[in-house]
DSSP file (Angstrom, degrees, kcal/mol; ACC not computed):
  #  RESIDUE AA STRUCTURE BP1 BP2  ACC     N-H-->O    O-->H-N    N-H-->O    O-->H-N    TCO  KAPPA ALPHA  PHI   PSI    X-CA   Y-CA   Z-CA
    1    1 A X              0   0    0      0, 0.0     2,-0.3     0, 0.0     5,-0.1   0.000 360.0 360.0 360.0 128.1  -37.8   93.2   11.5
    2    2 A X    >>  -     0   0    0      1,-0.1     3,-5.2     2,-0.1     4,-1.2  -0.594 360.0-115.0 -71.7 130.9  -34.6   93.6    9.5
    3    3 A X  H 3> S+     0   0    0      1,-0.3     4,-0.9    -2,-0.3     5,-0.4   0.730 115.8  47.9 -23.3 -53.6  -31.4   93.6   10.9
    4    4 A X  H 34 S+     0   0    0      2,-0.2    -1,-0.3     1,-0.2     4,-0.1   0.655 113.1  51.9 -67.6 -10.6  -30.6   97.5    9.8
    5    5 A X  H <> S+     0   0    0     -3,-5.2     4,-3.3     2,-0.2    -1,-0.2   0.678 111.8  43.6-100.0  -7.8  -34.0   98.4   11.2
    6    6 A X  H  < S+     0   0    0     -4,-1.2     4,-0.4     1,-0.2    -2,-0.2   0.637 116.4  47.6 -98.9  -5.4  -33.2   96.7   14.7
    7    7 A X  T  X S+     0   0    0     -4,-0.9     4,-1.2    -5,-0.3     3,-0.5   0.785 111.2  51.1-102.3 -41.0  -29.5   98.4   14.6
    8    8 A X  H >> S+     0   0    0     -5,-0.4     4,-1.7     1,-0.3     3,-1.4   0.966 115.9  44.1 -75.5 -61.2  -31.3  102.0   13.6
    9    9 A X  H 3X S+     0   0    0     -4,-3.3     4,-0.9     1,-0.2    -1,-0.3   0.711 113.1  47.5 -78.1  -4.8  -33.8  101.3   16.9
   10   10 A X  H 3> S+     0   0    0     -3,-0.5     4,-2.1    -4,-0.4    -1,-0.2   0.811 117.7  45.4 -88.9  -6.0  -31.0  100.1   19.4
   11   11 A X  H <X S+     0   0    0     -3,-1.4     4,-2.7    -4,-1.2    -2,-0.2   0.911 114.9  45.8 -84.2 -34.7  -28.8  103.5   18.2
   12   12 A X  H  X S+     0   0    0     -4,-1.7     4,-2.5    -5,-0.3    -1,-0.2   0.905 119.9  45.4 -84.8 -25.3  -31.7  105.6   18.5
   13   13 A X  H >X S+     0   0    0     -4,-0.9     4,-2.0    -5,-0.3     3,-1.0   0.971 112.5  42.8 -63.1 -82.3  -32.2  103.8   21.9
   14   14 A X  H 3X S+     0   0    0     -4,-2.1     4,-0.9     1,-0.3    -2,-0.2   0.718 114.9  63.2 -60.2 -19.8  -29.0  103.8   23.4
   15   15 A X  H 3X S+     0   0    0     -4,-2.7     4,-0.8     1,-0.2    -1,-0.3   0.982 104.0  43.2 -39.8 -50.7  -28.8  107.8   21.9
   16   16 A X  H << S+     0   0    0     -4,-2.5    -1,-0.2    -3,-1.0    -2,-0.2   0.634 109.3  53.2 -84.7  -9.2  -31.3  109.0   23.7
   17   17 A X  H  X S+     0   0    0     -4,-2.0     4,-0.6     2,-0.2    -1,-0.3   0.471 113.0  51.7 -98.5  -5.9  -30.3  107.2   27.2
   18   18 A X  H  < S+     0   0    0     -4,-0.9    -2,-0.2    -5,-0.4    -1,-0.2   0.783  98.5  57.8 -95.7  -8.3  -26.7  108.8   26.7
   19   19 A X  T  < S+     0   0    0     -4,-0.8     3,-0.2     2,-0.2    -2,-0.2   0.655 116.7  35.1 -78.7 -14.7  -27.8  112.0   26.2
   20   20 A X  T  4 S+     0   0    0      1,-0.2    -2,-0.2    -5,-0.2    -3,-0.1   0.636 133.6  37.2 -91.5 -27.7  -29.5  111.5   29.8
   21   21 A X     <  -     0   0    0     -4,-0.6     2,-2.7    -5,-0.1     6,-0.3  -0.198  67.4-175.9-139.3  71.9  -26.5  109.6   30.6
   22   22 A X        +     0   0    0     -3,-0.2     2,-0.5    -2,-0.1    -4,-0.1  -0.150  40.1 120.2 -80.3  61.9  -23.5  110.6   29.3
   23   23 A X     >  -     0   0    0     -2,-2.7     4,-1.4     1,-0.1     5,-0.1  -0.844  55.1-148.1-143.7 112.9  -21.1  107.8   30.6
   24   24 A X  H  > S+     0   0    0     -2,-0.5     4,-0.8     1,-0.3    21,-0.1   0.369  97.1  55.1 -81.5 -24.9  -19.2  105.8   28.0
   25   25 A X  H  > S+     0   0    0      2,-0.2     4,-2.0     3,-0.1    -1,-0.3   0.848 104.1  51.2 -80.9 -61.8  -19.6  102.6   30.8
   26   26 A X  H  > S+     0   0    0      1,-0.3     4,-2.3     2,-0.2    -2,-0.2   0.893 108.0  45.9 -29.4 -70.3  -22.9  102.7   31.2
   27   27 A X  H  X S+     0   0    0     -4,-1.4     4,-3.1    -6,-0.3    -1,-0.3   0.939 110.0  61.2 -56.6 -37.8  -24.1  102.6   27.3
   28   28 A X  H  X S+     0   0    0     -4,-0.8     4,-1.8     1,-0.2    -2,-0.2   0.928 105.9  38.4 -74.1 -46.1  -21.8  100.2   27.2
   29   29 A X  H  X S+     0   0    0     -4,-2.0     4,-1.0     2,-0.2     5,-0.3   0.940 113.6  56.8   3.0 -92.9  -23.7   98.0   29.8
   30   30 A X  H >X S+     0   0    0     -4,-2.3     4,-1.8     1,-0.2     3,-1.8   0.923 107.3  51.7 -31.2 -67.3  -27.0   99.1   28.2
   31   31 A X  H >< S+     0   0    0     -4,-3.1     3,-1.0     1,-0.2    -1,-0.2   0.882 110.6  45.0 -39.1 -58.8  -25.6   97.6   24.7
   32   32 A X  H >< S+     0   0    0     -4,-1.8     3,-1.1     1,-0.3     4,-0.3   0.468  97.8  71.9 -69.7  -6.0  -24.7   94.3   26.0
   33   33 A X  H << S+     0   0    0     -3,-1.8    -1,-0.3    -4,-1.0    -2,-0.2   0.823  95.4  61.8 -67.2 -46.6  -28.1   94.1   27.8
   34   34 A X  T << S-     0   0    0     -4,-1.8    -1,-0.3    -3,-1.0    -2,-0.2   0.108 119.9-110.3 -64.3   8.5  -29.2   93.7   24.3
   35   35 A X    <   +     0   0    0     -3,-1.1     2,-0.4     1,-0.2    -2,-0.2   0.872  65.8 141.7  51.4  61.7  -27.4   90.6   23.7
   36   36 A X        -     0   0    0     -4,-0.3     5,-0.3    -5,-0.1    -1,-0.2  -0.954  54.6-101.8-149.0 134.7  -24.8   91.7   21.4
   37   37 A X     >  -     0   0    0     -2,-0.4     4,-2.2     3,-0.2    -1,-0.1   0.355  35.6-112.1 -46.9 168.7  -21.5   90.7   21.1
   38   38 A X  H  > S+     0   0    0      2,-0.3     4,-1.1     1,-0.2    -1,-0.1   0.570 121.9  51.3 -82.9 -27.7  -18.7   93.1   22.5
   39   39 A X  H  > S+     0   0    0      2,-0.2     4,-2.2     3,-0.1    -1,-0.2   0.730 114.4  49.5 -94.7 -34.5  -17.2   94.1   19.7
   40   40 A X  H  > S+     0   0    0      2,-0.1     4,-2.0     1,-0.1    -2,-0.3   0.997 110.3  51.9 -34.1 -62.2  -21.4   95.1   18.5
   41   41 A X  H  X S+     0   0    0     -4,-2.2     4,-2.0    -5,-0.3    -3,-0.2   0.906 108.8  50.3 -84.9 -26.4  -21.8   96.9   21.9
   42   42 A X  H  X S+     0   0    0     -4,-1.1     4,-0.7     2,-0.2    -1,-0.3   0.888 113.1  47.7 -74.8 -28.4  -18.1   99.2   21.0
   43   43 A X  H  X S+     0   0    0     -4,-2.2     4,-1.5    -3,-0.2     5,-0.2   0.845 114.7  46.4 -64.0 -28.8  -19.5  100.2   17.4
   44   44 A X  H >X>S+     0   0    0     -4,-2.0     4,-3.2     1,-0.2     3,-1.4   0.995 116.3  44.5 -50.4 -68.9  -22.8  101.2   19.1
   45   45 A X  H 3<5S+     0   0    0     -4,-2.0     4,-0.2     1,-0.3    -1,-0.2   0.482 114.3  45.9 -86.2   9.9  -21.1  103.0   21.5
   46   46 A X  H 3X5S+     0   0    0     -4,-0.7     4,-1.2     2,-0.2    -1,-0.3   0.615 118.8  44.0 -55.5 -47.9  -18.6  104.7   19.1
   47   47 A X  H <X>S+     0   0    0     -4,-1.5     4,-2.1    -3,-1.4     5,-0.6   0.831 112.8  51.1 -80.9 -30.1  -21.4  105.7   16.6
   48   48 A X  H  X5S+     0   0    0     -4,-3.2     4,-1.8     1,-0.2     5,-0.2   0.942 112.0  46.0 -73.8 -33.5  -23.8  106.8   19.5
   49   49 A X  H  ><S+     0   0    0     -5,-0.5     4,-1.7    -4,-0.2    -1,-0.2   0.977 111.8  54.5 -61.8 -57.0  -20.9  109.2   21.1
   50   50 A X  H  X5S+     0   0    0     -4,-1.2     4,-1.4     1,-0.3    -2,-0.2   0.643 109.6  43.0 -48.6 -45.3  -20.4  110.4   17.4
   51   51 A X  H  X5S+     0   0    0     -4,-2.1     4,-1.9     2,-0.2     5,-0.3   0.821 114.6  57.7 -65.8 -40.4  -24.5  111.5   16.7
   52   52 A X  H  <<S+     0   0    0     -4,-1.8     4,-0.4    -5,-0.6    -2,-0.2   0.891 102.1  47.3 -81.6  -3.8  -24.3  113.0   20.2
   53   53 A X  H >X S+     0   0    0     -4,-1.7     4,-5.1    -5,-0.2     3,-1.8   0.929 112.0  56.4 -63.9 -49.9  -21.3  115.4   19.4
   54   54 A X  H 3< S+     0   0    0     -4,-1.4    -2,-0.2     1,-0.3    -1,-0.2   0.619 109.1  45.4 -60.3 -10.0  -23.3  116.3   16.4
   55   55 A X  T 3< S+     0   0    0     -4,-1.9    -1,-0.3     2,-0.1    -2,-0.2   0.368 112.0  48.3 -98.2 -17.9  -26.0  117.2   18.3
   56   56 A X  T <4 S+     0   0    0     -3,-1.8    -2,-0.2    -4,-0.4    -3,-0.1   0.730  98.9  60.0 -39.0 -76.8  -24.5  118.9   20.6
   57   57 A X     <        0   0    0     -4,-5.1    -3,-0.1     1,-0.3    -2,-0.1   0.034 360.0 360.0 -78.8  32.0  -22.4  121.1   18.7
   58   58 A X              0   0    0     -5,-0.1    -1,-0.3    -3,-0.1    -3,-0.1   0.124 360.0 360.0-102.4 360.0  -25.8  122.6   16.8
């Protein structure tokens, strides 16, 4: 799997558990569960807040 396709499934992952579970500690958790560095798991959770406004606000 290519790097951009394994970043697409951990965003679409960590979306869908913040839409269940909308606390900003928690995904962060969830990211690092995933073995990825800290400054990784604060762009995940920066982009993931960012789709779920947009999704929202529809």
């Amino acid at each position: 799997m290519k790097s951009d396709e394994k970043r697409s499934h951990r965003l679409n992952y960590l979306l869908k558990y913040y839409l269940t579970n909308p606390k900003e500690y928690d995904l962060y958790l969830r990211a690092k569960q995933m073995g990825v560095t800290d400054s990784t798991a604060k762009d995940y959770i920066r982009t993931v807040i960012i789709q779920a406004q947009k999704i929202c606000s529809k």
